[in-house]
C-alpha positions as CSV (number, residue, x, y, z in Angstrom):
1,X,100.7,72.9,78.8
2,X,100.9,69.5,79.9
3,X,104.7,68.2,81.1
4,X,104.7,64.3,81.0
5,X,107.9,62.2,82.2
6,X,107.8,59.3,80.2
7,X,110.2,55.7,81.2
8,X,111.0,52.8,79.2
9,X,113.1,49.9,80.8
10,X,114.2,47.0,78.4
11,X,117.0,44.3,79.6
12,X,119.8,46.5,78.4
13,X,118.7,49.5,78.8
14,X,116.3,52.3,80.2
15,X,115.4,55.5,78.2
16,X,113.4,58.6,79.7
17,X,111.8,61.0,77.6
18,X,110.2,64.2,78.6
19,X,107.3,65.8,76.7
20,X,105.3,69.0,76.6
21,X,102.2,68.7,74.5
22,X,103.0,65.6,73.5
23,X,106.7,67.3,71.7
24,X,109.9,65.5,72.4
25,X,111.9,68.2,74.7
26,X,114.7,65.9,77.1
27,X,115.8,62.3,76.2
28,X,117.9,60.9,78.2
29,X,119.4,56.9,78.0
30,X,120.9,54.9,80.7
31,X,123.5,52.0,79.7
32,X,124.7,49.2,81.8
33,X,128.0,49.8,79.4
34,X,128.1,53.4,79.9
35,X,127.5,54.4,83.6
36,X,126.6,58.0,84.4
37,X,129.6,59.6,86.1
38,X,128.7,63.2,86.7
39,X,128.3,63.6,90.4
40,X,130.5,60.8,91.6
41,X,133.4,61.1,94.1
42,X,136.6,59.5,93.9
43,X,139.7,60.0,95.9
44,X,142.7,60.8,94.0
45,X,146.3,61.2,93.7
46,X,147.7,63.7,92.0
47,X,149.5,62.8,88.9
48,X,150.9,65.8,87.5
49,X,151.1,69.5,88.1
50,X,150.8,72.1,84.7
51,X,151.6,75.7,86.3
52,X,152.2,76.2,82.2
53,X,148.2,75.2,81.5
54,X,146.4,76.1,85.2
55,X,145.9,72.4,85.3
56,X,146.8,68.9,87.4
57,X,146.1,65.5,86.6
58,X,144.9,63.3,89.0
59,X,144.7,59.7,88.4
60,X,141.5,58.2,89.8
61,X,141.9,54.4,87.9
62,X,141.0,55.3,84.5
63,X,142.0,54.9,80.9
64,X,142.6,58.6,81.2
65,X,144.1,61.1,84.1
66,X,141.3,63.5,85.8
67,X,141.5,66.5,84.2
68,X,141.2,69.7,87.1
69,X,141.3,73.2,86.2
70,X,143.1,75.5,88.8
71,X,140.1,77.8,88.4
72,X,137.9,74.4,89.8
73,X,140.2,74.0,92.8
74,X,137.7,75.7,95.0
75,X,138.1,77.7,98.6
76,X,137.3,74.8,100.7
77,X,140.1,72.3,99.1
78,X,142.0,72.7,102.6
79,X,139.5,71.6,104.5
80,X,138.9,68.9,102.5
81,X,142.8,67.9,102.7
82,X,142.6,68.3,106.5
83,X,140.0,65.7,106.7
84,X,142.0,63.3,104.5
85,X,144.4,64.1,107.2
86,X,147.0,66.3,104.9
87,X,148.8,69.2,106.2
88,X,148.5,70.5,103.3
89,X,137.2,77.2,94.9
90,X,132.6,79.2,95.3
91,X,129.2,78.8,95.0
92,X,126.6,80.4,92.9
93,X,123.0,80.9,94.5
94,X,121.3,78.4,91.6
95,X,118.9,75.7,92.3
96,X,120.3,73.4,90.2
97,X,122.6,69.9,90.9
98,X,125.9,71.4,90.2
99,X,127.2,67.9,88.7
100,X,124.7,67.0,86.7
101,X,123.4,67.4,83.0
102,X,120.0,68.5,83.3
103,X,120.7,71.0,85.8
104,X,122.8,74.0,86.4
105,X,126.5,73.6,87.5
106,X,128.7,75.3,90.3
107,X,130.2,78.3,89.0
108,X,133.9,78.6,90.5
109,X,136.4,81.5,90.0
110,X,136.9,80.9,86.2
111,X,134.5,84.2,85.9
112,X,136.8,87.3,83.4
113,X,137.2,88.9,87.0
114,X,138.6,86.5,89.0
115,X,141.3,85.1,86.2
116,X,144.4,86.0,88.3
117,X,145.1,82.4,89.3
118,X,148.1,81.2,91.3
119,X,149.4,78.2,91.3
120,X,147.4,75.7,94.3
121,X,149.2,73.8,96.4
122,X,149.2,71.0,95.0
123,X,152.2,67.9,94.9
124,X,153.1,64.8,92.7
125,X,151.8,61.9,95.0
126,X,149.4,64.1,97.1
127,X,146.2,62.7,97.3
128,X,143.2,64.9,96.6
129,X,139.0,64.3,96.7
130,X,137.7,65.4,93.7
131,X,134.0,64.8,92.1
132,X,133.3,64.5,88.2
133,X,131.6,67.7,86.6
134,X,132.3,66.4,83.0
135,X,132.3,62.7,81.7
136,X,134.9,61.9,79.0
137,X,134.7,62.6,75.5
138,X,136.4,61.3,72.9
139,X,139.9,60.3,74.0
140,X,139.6,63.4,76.4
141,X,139.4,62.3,80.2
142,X,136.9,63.3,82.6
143,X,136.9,67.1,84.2
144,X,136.8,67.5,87.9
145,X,136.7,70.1,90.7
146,X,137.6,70.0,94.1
147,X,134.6,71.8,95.3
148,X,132.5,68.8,96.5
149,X,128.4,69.0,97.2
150,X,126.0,66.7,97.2
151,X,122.5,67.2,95.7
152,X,119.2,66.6,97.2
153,X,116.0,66.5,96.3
154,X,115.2,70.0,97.6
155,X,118.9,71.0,98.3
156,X,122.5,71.0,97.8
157,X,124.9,70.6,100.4
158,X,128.3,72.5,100.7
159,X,130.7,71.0,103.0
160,X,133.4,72.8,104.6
161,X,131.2,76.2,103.7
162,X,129.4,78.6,105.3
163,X,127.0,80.1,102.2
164,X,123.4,80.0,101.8
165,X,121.7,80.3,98.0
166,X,118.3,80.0,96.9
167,X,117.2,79.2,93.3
168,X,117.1,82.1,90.6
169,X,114.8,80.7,89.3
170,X,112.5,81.4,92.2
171,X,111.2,84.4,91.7
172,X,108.7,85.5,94.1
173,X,111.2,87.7,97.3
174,X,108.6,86.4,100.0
175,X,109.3,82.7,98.9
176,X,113.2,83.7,98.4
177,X,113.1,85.1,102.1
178,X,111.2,82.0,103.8
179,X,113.5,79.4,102.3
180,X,116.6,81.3,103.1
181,X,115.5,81.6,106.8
182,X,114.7,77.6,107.1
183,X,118.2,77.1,105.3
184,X,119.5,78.9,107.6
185,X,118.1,77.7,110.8
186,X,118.6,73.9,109.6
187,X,122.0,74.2,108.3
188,X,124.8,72.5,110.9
189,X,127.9,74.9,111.4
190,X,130.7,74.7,108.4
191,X,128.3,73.4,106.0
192,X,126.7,75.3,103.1
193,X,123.2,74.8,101.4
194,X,121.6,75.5,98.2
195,X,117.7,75.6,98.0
196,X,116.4,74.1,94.3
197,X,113.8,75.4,92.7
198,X,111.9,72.5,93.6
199,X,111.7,73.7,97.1
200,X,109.5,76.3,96.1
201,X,106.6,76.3,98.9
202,X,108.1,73.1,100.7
203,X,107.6,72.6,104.5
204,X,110.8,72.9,106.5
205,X,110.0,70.0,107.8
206,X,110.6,68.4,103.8
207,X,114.0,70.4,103.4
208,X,114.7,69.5,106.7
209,X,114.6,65.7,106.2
210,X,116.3,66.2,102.7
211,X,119.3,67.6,104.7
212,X,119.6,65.1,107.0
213,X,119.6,62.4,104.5
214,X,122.7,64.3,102.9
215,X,124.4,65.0,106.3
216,X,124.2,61.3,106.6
217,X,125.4,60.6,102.9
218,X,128.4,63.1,103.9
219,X,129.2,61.0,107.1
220,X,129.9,57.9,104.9
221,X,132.0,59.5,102.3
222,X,134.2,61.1,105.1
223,X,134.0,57.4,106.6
224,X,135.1,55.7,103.5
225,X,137.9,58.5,102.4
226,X,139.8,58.1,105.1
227,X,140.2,54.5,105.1
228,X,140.6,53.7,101.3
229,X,143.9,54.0,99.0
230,X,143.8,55.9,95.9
231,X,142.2,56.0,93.6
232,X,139.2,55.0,95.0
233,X,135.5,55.9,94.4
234,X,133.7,57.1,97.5
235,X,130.3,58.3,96.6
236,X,128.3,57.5,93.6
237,X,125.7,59.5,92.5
238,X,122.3,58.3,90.8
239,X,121.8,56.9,88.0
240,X,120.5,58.2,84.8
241,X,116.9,57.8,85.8
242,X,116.5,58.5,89.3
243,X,118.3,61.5,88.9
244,X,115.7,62.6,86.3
245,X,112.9,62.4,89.3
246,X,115.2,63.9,91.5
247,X,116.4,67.0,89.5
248,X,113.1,67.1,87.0
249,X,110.0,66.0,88.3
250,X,108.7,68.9,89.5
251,X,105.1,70.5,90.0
252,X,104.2,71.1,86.6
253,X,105.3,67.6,85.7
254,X,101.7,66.0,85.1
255,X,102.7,62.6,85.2
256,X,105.4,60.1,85.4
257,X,104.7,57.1,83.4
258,X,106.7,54.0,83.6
259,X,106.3,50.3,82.1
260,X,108.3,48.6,83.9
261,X,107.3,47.1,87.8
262,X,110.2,46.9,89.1
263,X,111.3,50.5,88.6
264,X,107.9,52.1,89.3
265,X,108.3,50.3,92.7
266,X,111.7,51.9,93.1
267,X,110.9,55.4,91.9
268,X,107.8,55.8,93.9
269,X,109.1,54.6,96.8
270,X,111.7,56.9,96.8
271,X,108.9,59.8,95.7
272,X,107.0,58.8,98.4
273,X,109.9,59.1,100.8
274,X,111.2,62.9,99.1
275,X,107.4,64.0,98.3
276,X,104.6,61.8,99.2
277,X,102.3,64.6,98.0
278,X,103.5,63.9,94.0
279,X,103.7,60.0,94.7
280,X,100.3,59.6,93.0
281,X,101.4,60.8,90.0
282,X,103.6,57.5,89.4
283,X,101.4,55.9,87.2
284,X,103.1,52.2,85.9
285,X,101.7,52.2,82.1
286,X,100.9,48.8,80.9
287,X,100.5,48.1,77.2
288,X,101.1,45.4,74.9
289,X,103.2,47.8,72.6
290,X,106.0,50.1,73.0
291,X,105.3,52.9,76.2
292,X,107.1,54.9,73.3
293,X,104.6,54.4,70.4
294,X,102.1,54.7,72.3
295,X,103.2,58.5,73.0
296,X,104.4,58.7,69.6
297,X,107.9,59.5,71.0
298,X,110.0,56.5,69.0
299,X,109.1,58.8,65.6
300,X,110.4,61.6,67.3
301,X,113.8,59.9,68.8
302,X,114.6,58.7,65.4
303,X,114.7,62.0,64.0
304,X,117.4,62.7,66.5
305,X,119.5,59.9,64.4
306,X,118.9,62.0,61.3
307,X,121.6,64.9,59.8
308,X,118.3,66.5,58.4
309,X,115.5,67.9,60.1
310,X,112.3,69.1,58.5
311,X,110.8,72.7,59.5
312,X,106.8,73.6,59.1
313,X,107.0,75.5,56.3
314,X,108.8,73.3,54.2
315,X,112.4,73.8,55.1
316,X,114.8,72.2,56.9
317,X,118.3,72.3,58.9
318,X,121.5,70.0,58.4
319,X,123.3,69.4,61.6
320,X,127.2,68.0,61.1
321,X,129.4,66.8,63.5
322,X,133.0,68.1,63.1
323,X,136.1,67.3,65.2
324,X,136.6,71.1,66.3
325,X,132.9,72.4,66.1
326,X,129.1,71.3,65.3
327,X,127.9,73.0,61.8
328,X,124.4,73.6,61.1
329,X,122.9,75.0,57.7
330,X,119.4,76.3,57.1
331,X,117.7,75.7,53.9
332,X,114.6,77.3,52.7
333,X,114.1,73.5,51.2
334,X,111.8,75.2,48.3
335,X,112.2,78.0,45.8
336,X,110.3,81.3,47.2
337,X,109.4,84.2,44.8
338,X,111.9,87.6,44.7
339,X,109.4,90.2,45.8
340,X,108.9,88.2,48.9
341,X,112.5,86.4,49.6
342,X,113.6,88.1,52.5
343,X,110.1,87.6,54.1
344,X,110.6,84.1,53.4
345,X,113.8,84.0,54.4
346,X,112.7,85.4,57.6
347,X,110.8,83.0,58.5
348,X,112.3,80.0,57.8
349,X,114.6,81.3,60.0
350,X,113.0,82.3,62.7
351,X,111.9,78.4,62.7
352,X,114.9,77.2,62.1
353,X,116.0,79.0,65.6
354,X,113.4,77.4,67.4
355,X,114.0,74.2,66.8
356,X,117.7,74.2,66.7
357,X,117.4,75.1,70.7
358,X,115.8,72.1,70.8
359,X,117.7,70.0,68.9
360,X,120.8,71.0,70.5
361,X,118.7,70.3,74.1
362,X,117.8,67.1,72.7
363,X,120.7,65.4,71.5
364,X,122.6,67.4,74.3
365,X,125.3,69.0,72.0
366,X,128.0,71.3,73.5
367,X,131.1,73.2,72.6
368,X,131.0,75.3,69.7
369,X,128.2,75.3,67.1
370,X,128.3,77.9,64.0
371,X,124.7,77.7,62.1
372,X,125.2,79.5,58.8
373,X,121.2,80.4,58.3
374,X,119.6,81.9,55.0
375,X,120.9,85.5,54.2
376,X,119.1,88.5,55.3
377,X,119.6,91.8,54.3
378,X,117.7,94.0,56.9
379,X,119.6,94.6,59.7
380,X,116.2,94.3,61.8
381,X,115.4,90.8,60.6
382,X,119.1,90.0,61.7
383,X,118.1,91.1,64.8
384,X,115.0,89.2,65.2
385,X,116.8,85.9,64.5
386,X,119.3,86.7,67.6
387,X,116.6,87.2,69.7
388,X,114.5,84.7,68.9
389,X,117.4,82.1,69.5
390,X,118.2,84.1,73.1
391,X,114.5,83.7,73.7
392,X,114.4,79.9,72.6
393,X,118.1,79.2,74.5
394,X,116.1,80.8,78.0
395,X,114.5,76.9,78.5
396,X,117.9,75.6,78.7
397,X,119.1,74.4,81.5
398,X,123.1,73.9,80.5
399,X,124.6,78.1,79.6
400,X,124.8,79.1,76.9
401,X,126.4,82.1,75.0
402,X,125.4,83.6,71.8
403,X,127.0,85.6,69.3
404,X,124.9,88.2,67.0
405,X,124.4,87.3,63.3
406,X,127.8,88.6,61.3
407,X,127.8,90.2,58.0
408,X,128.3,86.3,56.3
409,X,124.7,85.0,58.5
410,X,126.5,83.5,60.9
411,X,125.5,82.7,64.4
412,X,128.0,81.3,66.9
413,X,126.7,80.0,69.9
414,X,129.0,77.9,72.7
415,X,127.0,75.2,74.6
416,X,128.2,73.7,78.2
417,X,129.0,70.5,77.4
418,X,129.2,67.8,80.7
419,X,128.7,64.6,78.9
420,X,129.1,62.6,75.4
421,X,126.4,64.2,73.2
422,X,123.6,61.5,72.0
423,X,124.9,60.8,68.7
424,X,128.1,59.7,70.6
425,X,126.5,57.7,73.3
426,X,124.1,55.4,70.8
427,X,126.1,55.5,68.0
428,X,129.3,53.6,66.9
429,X,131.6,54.7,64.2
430,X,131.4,52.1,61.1
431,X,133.6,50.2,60.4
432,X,133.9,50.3,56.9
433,X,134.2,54.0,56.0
434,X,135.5,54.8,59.8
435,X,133.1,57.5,60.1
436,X,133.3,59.3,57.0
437,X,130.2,58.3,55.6
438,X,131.8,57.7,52.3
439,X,133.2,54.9,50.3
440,X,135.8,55.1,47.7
441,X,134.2,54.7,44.3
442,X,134.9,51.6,42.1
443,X,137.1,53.0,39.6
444,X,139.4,54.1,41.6
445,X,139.4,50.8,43.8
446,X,140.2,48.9,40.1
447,X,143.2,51.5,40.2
448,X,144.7,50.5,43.3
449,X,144.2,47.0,42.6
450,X,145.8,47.0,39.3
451,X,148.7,49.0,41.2
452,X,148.5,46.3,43.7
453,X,149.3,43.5,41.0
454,X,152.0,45.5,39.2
455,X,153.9,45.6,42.2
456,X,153.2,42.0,42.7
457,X,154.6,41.2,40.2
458,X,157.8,43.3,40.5
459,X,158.2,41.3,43.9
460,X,157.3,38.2,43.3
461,X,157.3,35.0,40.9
462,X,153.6,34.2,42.1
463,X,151.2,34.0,38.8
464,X,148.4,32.2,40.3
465,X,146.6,34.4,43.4
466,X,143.6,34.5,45.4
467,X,142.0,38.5,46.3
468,X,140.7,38.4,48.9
469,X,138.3,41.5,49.3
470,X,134.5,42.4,50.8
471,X,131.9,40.8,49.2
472,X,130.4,44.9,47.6
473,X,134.4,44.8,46.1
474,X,133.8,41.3,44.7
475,X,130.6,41.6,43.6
476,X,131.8,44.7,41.4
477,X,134.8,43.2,40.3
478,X,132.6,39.5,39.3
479,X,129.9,41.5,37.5
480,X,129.1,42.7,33.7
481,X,130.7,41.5,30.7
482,X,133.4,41.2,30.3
483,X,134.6,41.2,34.0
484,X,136.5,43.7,35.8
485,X,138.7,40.5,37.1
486,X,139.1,39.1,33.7
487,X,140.3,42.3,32.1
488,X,142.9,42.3,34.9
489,X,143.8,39.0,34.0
490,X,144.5,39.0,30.7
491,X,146.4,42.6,30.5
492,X,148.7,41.3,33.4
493,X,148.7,37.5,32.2
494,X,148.4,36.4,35.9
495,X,145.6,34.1,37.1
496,X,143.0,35.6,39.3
497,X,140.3,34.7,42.1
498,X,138.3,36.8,44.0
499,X,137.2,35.8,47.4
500,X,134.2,37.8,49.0
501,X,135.6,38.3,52.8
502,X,132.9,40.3,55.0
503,X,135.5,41.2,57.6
504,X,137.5,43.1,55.6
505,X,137.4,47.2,54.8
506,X,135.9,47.8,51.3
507,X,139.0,49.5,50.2
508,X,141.7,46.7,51.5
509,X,143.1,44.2,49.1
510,X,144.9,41.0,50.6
511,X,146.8,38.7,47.9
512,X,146.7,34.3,48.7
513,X,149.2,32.5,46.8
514,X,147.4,29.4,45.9
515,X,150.6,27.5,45.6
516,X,151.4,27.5,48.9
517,X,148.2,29.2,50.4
518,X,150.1,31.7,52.6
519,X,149.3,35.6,52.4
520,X,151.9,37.6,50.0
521,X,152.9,40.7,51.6
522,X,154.0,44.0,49.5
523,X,157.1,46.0,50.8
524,X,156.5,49.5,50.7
525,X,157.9,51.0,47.6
């Protein structure tokens, strides 16, 4: 298999797309507009304390109050108040940055054992360093813990902790053994370390310099959160794209290519600092097209834009966005014969599991998703689909939990959600139908309007008016024979001009009197 780690920088923004085989499998897109948060530091004051909900909010200077979970006020919050200078949460042994997206995140006492919480010690005014684990969504505000580390290129470092992890996803107990020794022999007193997967057959001299560059990155945080006010940021993390190469580019990673010279500068300089070894796998791509067409990713990013994706044997899966929940239905897309329907059926499931893993990967999708796929009969072939989407859900790196089939085809699957999924983060909501992808059909915009005028004219003495309306409104109200507009005029024996207005909502009316050329406004009735 061949893993390729593909950059495109443009003036407003830079995408980064990972393939396998040349298939579409991580996108990721970093805005000047929409800053990555996950990972950064701030320090706090607390807002408000919510025994009634296990939650504070801390205000950090934005829109919206931190949100923090008692069951993310970790074991080491103390310490960390002590270093503010105030008198008055745990670690999982997983290789991955526990604030970011495309890695695994710090599991803290929230587990069904450990749900006997008690209310922290915690004050209106107090102030409190926290660090982002979820960016906002919607008109929700970010989500925060108190259980501070820093990632690394190799490691994660705990302050105020005393625990060593390696990877899980390092399997081989020699390896496991060797790295937890160096961790251990390099790791200053009161700190805590986490060995990525990454690390795998690393020199400790390599994990060695990778902690000291975080010890130092520590020293300046403590530096700067003792002499700033809250809310204040501290620490900020990476950026989108370097903390791709930090947290992705592993050994089986091919190549990185990149078409812009500025950034393969800065991204193989900083390889060459963390890995010389894989710097010669920075490759800057020139072409007089598109680094994306050229890999034939664009095709496959548009698709991600789309509410209907095709499946190989002819079928295909609608994915809706709902305020509560994500829905996805799987069509068989053509008719199969009866004798071999559940055969059929089978298999356009089983495809449609396989690539709804990835499309939820993809376009980073989390909370609850409910895919209603085609009905099976045989319990067996129920089965199959469950474990073919357990198989499929393995790759991911956010968690995941799956439900079996129910009696109705069901499948519900939660998905750790840390940031605004893609839809959210390129897409606005349009103006004109406010997200609803529908508009209101003509006859019953003729309705309101002739409502409109009646109660005009109940109001008012005016008998000579200009509608304004959006141009698709006017056109349908200037068109055919005889005219919409000219029917009203003569059954309501008022004179009537339509003016086509762009900036208005295709179902909004406004009313001119062209007497004195002011706007007439209706009272409620």
């Amino acid at each position: 298999m061949t893993k390729e780690i593909i950059i495109n920088s443009s003036s407003t923004q830079t995408r980064v797309a990972i393939t396998e085989d040349g298939n579409l499998v991580d996108f990721f897109v970093d805005y000047p507009e929409n800053r990555r948060m996950v990972g950064d530091i701030y320090l706090g004051k607390v807002a408000r304390v919510l025994p009634g909900i296990r939650a504070a909010f801390i205000d950090i200077g934005m829109k919206h109050d931190a949100f923090l979970h008692f069951s993310d006020i970790g074991e080491r919050t103390q310490q960390f108040q002590e270093m503010l200078g105030d008198d008055d949460s745990d670690v999982d042994d997983d290789d991955e940055n526990p604030n970011d997206k495309a890695t695994q995140t710090v599991k803290t006492q929230s587990e069904p054992a450990k749900e006997q919480f008690t209310v922290p010690k915690l004050s209106k005014g107090q102030d409190i360093l926290i660090q982002i684990i979820k960016e906002p969504v919607n008109n929700k505000g970010v989500r925060v813990t108190s259980s501070i580390s820093l990632p690394g290129r190799f490691c994660v470092l705990l302050p105020f902790d005393n625990k060593v992890g390696v990877s899980k996803r390092i399997s081989d107990f020699k390896e496991r053994r060797r790295l937890r020794y160096i961790a251990r022999s390099i790791l200053p007193k009161n700190y805590g370390l986490i060995i990525r997967t990454v690390a795998r057959n690393q020199t400790e001299e390599a994990l060695r310099d990778d902690l000291k560059n975080l010890m130092k990155a520590w020293a300046e945080i403590e530096e700067t959160a003792k002499s700033e006010t809250p809310p204040a940021l501290v620490y900020q993390d990476l950026n989108t794209t370097s903390s791709v190469i930090r947290d992705l580019f592993s050994s089986d990673v091919s190549k990185v290519f990149i078409d812009s010279k500025k950034l393969y500068r800065q991204i193989k300089n900083y390889v060459q600092l963390v890995q010389p070894g894989a710097a010669d796998k920075i490759e800057n791509f020139r072409t007089s097209d598109s680094i994306f067409d050229s890999f034939k990713v664009e095709e496959q990013i548009k698709m991600l834009m789309g509410r209907k994706v095709p499946l190989p044997s002819g079928g295909y899966v609608i994915i809706e966005h709902t305020e509560a929940m994500v829905v996805i239905d799987v069509n068989s897309g053509r008719y199969a014969k009866s004798k071999e329907q559940e055969q059929n059926s089978l298999k356009t499931d089983l495809e449609a599991s396989r690539e709804i893993a990835r499309q939820l990967r993809l376009r980073d999708i989390g909370g609850i998703i409910v895919v209603d796929f085609i009905d099976l009969e045989d319990e067996r072939n129920r089965k199959k689909v469950y474990d073919e989407l357990k198989r499929e859900f393995r790759k991911d790196r956010a968690k995941v939990s799956i439900l079996p089939m129910s009696d109705f085809g069901l499948i519900q699957i939660t998905r750790q959600r840390i940031r605004q999924n893609i839809m959210q983060a390129m897409k606005e909501v349009c103006p004109y139908c406010l997200g609803t992808g529908l508009l209101t059909k003509h006859s019953h915009l003729v309705y309101d309007l002739e409502d409109l005028i009646r109660k005009l004219k109940r109001q008012t003495k005016e008998r000579s008016l200009t509608i304004k309306c959006h141009s698709i409104v006017a056109d349908k109200l200037t068109e055919g024979f005889p005219k919409t507009i000219t029917k009203l005029r003569l059954k309501y024996f008022i004179t009537l001009k339509v003016q086509a207005d762009d900036t208005m909502q295709p179902d909004k009316f406004k009313f001119i009197s062209r007497k004195t050329g002011k706007e007439i406004i209706l009272e409620a009735s």
